[in-house]
N, C-alpha and C positions, 0 to 999 in steps of 0.2 A: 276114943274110937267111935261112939257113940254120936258124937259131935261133928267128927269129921266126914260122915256118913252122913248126918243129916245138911250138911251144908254142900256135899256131894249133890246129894237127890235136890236139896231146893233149885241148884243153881239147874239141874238138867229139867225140871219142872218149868223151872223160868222160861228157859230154852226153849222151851216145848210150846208153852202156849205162848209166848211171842209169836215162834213160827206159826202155828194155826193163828190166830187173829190175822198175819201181815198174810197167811194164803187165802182167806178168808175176802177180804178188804180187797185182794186183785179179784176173785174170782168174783164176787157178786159188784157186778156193774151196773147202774142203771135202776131199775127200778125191781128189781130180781130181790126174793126172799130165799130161804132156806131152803122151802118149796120148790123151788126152781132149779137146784143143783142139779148135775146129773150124777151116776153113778163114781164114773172116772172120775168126776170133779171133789166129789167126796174123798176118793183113793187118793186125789192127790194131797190133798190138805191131811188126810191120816198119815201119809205116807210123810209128809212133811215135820209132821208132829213127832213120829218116830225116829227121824234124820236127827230132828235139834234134841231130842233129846239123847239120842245115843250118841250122838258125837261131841253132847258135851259132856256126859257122863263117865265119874273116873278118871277126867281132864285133870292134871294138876297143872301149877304157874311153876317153873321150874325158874330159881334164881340164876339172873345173870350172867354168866360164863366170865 
């Protein structure tokens, strides 16, 4: 139970900060720091972070049919 809980959460963890890095990488273009985000651009990278992770969290692989 324990285990399959935690392999639940890594993978949506995983999920999660993949999508922040890859919104991260579009958003800061050019010679732009952190500094330079705007607010929305922030929203959207959180907002991003919470997609991959709740959508992959509680996912199972369902065999074959």
């Amino acid at each position: 139970m324990i285990g399959r809980y935690l392999t639940q959460t890594a993978k949506a963890l995983y999920a999660a900060a993949w999508t922040t890095l890859a919104t991260l990488a579009v958003t800061l273009t050019g010679n732009q720091n952190f500094g330079d985000l705007t607010t929305l651009q922030w929203v959207i990278v959180a907002g991003a972070a919470l997609g991959g992770f709740g959508g992959v969290y509680r996912l199972t692989n369902k065999p074959p049919a």
